[in-house]
C-alpha positions in Angstrom: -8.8 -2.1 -1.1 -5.6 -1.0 -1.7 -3.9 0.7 -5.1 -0.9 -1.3 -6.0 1.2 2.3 -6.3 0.2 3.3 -3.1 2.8 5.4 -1.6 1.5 5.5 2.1 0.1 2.0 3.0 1.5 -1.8 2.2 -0.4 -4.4 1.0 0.9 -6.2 4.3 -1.3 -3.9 5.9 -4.5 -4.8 4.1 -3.6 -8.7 4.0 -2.9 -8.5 7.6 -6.7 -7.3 7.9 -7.6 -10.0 6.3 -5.5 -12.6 8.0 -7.7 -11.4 11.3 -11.1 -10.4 9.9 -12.5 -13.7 8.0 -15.2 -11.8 6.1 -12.4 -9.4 4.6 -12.5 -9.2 0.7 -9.5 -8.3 -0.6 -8.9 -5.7 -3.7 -5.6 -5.2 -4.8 -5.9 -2.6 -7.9 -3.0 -2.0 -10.5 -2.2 1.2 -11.9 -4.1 2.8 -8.7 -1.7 5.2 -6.1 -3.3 6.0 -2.8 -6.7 7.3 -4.1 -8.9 4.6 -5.3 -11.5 6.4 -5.4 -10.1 8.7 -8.3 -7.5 6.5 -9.6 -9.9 3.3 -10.5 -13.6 4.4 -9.6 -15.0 1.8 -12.0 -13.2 -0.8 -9.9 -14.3 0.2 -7.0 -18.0 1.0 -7.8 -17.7 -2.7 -9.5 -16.2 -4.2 -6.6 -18.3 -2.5 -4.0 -21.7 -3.3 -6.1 -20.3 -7.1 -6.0 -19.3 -6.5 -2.4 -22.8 -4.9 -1.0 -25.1 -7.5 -2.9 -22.9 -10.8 -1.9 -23.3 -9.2 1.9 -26.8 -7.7 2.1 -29.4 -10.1 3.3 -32.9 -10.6 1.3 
């Protein structure tokens, strides 16, 4: 996940992750700096709920 205002890390960074790690989901959140987790926490509870259930076996 990475805020699309982030001023300390590059959405190269988190793309190159993904480019090597095939299960990688990718969240790239407008109006978010370099605390997701204060800047959009619906987002990321949404995306994480999404994230846990796609990847948690039954």
């Amino acid at each position: 996940m990475q805020g699309l205002d982030d001023e300390y890390g590059t959405l190269e960074q988190i793309r190159g992750i993904a480019r090597r790690v095939p299960q990688t989901e990718l969240l790239e959140l407008p109006d978010c700096g370099h605390s997701p987790h204060k800047d959009q926490p619906q987002a990321l509870i949404e995306a994480a709920t999404r994230f846990i259930k796609a990847n948690t076996r039954s």
